[in-house]
Structure formats: C-alpha cells, structure tokens
N, CA, C and O atoms as CSV, one atom per row, in Angstrom:
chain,resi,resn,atom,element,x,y,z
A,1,UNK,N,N,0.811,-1.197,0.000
A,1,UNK,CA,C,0.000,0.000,0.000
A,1,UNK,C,C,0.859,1.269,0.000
A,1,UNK,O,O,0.464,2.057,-0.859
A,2,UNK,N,N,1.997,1.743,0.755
A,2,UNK,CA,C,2.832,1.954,0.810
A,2,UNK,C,C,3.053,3.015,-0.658
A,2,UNK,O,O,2.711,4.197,-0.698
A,3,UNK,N,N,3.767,2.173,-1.904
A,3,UNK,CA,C,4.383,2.230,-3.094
A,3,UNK,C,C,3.071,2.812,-3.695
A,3,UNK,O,O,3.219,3.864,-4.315
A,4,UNK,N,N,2.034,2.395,-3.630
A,4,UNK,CA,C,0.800,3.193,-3.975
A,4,UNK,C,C,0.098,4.705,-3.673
A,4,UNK,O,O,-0.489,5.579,-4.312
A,5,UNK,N,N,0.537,4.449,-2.292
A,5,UNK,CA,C,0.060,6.034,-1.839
A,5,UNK,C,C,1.554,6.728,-2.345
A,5,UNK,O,O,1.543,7.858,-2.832
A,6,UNK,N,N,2.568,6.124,-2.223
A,6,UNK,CA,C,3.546,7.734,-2.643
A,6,UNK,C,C,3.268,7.501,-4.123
A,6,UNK,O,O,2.995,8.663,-4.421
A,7,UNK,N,N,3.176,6.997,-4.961
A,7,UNK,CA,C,2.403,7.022,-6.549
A,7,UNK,C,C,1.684,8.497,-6.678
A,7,UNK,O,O,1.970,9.510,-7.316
A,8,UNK,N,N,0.393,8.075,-5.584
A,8,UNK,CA,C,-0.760,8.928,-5.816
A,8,UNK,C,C,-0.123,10.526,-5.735
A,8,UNK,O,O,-0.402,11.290,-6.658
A,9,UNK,N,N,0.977,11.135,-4.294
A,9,UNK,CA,C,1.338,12.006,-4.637
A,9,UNK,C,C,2.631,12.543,-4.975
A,9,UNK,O,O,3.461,13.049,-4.220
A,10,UNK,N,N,2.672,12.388,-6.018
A,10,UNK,CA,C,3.707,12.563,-7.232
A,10,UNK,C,C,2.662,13.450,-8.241
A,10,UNK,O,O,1.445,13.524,-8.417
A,11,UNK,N,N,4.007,14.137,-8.844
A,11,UNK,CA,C,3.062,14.996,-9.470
A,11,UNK,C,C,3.390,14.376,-10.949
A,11,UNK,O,O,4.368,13.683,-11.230
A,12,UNK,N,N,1.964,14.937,-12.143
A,12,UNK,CA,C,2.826,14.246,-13.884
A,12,UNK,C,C,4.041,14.467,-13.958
A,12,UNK,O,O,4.748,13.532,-14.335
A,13,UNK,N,N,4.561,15.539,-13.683
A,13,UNK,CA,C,6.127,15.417,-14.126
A,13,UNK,C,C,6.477,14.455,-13.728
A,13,UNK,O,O,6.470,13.440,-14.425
A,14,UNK,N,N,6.938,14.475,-12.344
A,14,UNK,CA,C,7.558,13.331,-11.530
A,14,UNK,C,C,7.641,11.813,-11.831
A,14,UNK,O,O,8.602,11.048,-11.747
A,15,UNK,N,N,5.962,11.530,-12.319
A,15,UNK,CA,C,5.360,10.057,-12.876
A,15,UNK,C,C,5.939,9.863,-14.307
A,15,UNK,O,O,5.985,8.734,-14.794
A,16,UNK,N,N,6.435,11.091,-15.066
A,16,UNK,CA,C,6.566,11.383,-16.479
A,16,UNK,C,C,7.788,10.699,-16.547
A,16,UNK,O,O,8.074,9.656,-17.136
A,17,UNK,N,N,8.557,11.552,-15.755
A,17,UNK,CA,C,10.061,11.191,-15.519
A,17,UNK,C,C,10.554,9.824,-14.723
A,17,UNK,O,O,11.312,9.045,-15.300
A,18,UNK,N,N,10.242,9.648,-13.807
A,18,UNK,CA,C,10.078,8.141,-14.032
A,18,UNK,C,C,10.037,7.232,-14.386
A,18,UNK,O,O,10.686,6.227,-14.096
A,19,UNK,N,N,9.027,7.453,-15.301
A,19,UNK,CA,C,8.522,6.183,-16.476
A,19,UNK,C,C,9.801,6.452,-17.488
A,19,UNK,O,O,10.487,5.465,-17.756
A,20,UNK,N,N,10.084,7.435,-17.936
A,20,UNK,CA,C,11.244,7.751,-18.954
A,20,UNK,C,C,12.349,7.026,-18.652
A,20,UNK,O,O,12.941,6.187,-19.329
A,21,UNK,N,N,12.650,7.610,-17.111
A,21,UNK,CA,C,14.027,6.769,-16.627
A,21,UNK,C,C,13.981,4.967,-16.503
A,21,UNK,O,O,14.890,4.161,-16.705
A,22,UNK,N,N,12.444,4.720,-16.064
A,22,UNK,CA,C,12.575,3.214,-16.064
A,22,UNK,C,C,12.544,2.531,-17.624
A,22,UNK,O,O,13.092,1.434,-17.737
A,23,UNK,N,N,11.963,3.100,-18.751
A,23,UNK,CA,C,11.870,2.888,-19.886
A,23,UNK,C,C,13.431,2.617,-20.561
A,23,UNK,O,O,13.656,1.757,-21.412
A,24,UNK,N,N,14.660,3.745,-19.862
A,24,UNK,CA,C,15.603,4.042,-20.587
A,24,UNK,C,C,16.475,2.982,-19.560
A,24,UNK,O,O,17.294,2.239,-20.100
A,25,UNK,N,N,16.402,2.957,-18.972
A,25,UNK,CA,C,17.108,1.377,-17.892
A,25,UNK,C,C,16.952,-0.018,-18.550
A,25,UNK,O,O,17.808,-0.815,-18.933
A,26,UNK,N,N,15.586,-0.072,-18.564
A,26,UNK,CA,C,14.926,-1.302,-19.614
A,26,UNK,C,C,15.822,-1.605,-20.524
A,26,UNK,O,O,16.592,-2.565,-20.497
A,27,UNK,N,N,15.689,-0.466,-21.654
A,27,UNK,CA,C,16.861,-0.384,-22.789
A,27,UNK,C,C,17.943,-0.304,-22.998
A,27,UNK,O,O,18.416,-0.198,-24.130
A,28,UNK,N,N,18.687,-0.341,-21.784
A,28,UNK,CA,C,19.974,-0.264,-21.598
A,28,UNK,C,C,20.416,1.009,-22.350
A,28,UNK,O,O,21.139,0.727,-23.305
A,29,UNK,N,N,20.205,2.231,-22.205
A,29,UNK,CA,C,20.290,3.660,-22.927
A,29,UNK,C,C,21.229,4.281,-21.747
A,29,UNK,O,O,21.119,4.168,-20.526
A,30,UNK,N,N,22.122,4.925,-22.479
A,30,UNK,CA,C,22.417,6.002,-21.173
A,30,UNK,C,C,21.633,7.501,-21.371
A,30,UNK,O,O,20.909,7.917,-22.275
A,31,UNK,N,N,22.161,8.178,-19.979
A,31,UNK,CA,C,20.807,9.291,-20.359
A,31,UNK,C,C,21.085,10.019,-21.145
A,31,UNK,O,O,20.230,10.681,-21.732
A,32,UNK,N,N,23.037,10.164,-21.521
A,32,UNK,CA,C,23.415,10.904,-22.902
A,32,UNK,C,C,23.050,11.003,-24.406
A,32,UNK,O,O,22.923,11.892,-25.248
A,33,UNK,N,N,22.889,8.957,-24.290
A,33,UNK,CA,C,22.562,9.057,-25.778
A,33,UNK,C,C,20.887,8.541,-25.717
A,33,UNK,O,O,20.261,8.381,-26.764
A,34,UNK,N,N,20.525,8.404,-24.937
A,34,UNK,CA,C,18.662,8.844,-25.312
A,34,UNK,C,C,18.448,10.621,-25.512
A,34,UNK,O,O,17.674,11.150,-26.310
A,35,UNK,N,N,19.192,11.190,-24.730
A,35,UNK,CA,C,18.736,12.812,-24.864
A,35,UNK,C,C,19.414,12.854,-26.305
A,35,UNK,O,O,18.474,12.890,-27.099
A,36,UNK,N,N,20.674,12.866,-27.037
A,36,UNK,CA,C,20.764,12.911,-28.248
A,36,UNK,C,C,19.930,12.192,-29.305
A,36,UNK,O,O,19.510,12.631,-30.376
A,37,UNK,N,N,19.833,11.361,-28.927
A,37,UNK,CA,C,18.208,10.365,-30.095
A,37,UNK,C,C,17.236,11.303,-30.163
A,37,UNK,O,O,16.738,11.794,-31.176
A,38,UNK,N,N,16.936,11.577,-28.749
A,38,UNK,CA,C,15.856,12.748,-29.024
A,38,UNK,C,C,15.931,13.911,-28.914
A,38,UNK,O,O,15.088,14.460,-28.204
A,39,UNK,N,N,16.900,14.671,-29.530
A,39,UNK,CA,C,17.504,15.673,-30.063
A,39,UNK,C,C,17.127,17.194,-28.904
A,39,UNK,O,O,16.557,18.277,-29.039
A,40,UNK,N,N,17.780,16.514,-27.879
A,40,UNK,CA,C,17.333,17.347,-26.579
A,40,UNK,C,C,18.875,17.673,-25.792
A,40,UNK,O,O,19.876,17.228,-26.354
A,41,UNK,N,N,19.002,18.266,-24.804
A,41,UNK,CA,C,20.361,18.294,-24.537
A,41,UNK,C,C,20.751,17.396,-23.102
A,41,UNK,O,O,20.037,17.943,-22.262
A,42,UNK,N,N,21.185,16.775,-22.703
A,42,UNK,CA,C,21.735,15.957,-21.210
A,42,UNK,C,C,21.239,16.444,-20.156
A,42,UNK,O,O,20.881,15.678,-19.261
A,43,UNK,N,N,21.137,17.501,-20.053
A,43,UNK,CA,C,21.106,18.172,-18.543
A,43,UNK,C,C,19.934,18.642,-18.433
A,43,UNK,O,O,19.719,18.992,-17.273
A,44,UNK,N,N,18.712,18.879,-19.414
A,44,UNK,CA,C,17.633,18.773,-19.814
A,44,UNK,C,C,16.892,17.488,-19.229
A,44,UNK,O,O,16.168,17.569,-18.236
A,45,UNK,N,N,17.138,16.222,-19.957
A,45,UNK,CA,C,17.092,15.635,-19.747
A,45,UNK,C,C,17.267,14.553,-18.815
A,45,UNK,O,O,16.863,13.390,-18.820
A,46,UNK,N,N,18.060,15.308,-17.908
A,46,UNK,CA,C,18.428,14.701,-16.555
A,46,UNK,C,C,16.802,15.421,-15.572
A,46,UNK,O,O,16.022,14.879,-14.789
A,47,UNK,N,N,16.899,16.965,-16.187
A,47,UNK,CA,C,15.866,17.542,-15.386
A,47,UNK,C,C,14.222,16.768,-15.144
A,47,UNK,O,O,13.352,16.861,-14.278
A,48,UNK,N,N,14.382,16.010,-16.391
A,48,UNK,CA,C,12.942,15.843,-16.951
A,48,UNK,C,C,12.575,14.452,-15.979
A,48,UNK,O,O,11.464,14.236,-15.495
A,49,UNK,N,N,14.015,13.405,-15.790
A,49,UNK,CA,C,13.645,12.288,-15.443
A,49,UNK,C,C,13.603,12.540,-14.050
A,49,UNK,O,O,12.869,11.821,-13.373
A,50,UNK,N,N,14.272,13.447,-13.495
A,50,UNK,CA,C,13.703,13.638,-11.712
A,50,UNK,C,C,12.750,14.700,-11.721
A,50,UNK,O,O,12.815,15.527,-10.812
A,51,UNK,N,N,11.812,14.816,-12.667
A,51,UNK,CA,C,10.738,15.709,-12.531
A,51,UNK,C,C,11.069,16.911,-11.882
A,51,UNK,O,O,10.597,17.192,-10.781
A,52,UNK,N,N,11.860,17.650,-12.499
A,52,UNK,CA,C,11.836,18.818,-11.705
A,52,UNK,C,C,12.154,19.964,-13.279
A,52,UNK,O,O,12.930,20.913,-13.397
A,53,UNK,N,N,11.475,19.533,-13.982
A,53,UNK,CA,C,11.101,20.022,-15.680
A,53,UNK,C,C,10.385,20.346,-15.754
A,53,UNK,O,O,10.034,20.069,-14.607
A,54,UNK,N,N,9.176,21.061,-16.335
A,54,UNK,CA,C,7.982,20.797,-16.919
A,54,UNK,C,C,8.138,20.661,-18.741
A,54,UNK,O,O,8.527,21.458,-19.595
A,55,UNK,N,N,7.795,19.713,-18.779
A,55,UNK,CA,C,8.417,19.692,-20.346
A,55,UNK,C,C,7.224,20.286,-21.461
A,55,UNK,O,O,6.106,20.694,-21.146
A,56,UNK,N,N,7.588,20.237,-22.340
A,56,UNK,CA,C,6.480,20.692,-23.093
A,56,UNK,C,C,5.570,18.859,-23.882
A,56,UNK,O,O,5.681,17.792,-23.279
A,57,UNK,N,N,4.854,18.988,-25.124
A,57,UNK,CA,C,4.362,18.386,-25.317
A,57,UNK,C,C,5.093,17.574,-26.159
A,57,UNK,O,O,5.153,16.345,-26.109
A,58,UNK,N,N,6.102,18.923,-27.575
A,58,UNK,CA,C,6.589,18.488,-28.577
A,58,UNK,C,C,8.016,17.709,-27.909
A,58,UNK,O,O,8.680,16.938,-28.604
A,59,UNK,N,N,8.325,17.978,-26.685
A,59,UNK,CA,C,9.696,17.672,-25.922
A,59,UNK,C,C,9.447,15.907,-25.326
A,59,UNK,O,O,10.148,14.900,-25.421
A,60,UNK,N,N,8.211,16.158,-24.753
A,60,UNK,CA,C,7.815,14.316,-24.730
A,60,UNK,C,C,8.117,14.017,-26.023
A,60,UNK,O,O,9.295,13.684,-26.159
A,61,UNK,N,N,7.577,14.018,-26.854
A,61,UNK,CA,C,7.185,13.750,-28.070
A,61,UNK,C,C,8.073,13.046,-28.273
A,61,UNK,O,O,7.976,11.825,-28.389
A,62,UNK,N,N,9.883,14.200,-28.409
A,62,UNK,CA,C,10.680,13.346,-29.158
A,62,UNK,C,C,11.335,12.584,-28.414
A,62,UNK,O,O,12.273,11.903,-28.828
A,63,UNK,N,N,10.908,12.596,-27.160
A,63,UNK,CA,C,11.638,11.381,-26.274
A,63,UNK,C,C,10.834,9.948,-26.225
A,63,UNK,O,O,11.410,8.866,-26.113
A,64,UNK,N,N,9.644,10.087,-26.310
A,64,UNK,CA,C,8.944,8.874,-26.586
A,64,UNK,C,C,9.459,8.056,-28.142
A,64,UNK,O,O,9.989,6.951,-28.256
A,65,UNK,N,N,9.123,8.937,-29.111
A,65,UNK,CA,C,8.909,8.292,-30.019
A,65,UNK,C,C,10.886,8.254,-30.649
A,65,UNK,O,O,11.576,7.237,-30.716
A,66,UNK,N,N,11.215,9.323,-30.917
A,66,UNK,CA,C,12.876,9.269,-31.056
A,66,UNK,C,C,13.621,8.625,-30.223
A,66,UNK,O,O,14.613,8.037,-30.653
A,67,UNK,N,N,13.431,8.610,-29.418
A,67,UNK,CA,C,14.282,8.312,-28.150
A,67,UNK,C,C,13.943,6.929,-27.576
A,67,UNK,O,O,14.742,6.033,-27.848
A,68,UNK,N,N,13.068,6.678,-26.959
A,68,UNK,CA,C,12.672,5.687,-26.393
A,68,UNK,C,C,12.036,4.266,-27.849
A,68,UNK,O,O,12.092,3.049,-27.672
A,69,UNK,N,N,11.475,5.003,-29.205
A,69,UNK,CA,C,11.097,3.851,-30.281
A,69,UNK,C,C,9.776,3.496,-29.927
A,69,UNK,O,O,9.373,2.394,-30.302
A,70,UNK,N,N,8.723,4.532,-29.003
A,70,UNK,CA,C,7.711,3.797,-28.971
A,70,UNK,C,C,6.678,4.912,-28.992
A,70,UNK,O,O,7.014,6.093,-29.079
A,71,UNK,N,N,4.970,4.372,-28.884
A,71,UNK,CA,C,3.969,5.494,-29.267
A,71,UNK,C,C,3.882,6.045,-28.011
A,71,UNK,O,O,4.474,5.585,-27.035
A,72,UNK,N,N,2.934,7.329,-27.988
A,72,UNK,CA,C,2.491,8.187,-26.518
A,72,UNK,C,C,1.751,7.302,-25.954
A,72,UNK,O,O,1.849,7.438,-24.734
A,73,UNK,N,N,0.800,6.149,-26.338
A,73,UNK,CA,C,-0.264,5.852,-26.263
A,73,UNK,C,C,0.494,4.703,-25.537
A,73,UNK,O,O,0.255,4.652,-24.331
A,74,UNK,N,N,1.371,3.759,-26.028
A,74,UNK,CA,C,2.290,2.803,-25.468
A,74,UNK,C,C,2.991,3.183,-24.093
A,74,UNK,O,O,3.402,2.380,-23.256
A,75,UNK,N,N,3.055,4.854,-24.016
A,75,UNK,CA,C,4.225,5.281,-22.949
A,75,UNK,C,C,3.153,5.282,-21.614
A,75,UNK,O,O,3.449,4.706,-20.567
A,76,UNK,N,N,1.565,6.183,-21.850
A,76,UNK,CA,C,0.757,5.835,-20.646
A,76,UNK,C,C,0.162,4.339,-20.549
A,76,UNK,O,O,-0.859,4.014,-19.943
A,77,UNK,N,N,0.699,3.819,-21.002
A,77,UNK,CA,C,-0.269,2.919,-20.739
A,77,UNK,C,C,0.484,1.631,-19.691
A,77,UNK,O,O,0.756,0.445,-19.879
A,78,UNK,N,N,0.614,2.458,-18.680
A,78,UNK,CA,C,1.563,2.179,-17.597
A,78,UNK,C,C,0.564,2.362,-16.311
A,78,UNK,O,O,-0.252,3.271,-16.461
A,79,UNK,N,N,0.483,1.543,-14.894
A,79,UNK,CA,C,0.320,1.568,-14.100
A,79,UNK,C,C,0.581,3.221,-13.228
A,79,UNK,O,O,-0.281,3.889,-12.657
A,80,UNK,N,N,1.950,3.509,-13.377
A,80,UNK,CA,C,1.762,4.540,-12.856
A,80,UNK,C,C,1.028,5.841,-13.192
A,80,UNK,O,O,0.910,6.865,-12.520
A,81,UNK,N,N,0.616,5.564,-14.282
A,81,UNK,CA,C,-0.979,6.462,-14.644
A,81,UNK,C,C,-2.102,6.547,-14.221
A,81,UNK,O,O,-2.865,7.501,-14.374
A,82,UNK,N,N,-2.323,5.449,-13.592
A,82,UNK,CA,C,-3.406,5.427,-13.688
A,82,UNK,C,C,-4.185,5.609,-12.185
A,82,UNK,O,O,-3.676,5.159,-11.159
A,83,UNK,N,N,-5.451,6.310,-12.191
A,83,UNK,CA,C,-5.514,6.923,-11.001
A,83,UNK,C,C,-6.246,6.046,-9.920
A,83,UNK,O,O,-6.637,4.897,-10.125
A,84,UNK,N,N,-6.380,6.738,-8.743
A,84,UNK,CA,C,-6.911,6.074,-7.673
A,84,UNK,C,C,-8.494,4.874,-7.740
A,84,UNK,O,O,-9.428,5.649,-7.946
A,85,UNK,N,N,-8.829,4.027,-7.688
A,85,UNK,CA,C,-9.786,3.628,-7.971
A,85,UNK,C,C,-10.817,3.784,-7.062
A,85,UNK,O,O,-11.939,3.350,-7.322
C-alpha cells in the first residue's frame, strides 16, 4: 500500500520522468545518448527524469517516439498512470 500512496502524490512530471528513466534502464540507454536520439540536450534531460522540468508536449514527443522507439499511447499505458480507484 505503501508504493501506492507515494504514486498517488507525485506529481505528472515526476510520474513522467520516471517512467522515462525506467523505460531508458529497460533499454539499456544512457541518459546521454537517449537525450541525443531525441535531439534534446543531457542536462535537460536529466531535469525531466527527476521531474523537476515541466516539459512541453513536442519535448515528450521526441523522447517517446525518437528516443525511447515507442507510441504516446504505449508510454501511458503504464500503471503509474493510472488513477486512484
């Protein structure tokens, strides 16, 4: 229950960045060359995965789909989205 309630308060960034960083672990990516795939800069990108970014829309964008190889639709469709029942 625990891992659930600190879920709940986290903010999107935070959940955003997260999912990015666990996505880019998965893939064995470092955070250098996912931020270059998705044509963003390192330190940016460091910001984004400890949520302390607010990114824009087109800035997901190219990290999902450039970067990471997958759809928006693929990226929520993650547990940590999804809200309290």
């Amino acid at each position: 229950m625990r891992h659930t309630s600190i879920l709940l308060d986290m903010t999107i960034q935070q959940k955003i960045g997260l999912r990015i960083k666990a996505l880019r672990a998965q893939k064995e990516l470092k955070q250098e060359h996912l931020a270059w795939q998705s044509e963003l800069d390192r330190t940016y990108m460091n910001h984004v995965e400890n949520g302390k970014r607010n990114l824009t829309v087109n800035s997901l964008q190219k990290i999902v789909e450039k970067g990471l190889k997958m759809s928006l639709t693929d990226f929520f469709n993650d547990p940590i989205f999804k809200e309290k029942q």
